[in-house]
N, C-alpha and C positions, 0 to 999 in steps of 0.2 A: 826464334831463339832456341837453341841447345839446349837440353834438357839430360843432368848425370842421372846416375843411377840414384834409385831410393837406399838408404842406411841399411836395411836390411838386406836388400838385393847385393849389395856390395858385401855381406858380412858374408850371405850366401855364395857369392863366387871366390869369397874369399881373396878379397882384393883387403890392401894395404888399407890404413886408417886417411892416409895420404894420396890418393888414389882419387881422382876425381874423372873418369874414362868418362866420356860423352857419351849420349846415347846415339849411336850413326843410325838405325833402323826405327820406321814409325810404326812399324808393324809391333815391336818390342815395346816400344812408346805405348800404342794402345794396349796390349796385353797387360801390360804393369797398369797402368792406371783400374783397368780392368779387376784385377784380382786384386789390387789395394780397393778399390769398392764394393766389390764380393766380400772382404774379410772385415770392412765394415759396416754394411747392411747386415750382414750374417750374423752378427753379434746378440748372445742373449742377454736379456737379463740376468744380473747376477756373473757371469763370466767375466766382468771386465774387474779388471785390480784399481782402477781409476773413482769409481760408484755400484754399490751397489745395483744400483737402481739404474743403470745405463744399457742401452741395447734393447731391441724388441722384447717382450712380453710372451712369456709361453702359453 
């Protein structure tokens, strides 16, 4: 199965709200998932607008 771009990814290439471009590369595939789970392991405590209390412990 085909997999589009993540919301952000899309807002970052500056594609239309309408815009649903596939993802043709798996290499782009793992990168994205990659750094979408980098930027949420990476998350502190306190940093997130969601809890407080969400994200690892300094």
């Amino acid at each position: 199965m085909e997999k589009g771009y993540r919301l952000l990814e899309r807002i970052e290439l500056g594609e239309p709200k309408n815009c649903y471009e596939k993802v043709v590369s798996h290499r782009h595939l793992i990168e994205s998932i990659h750094l979408h789970l980098a930027d949420l392991l990476n998350t502190h405590a306190g940093n997130s607008m969601i809890d407080r209390e969400y994200g690892l412990p300094d």
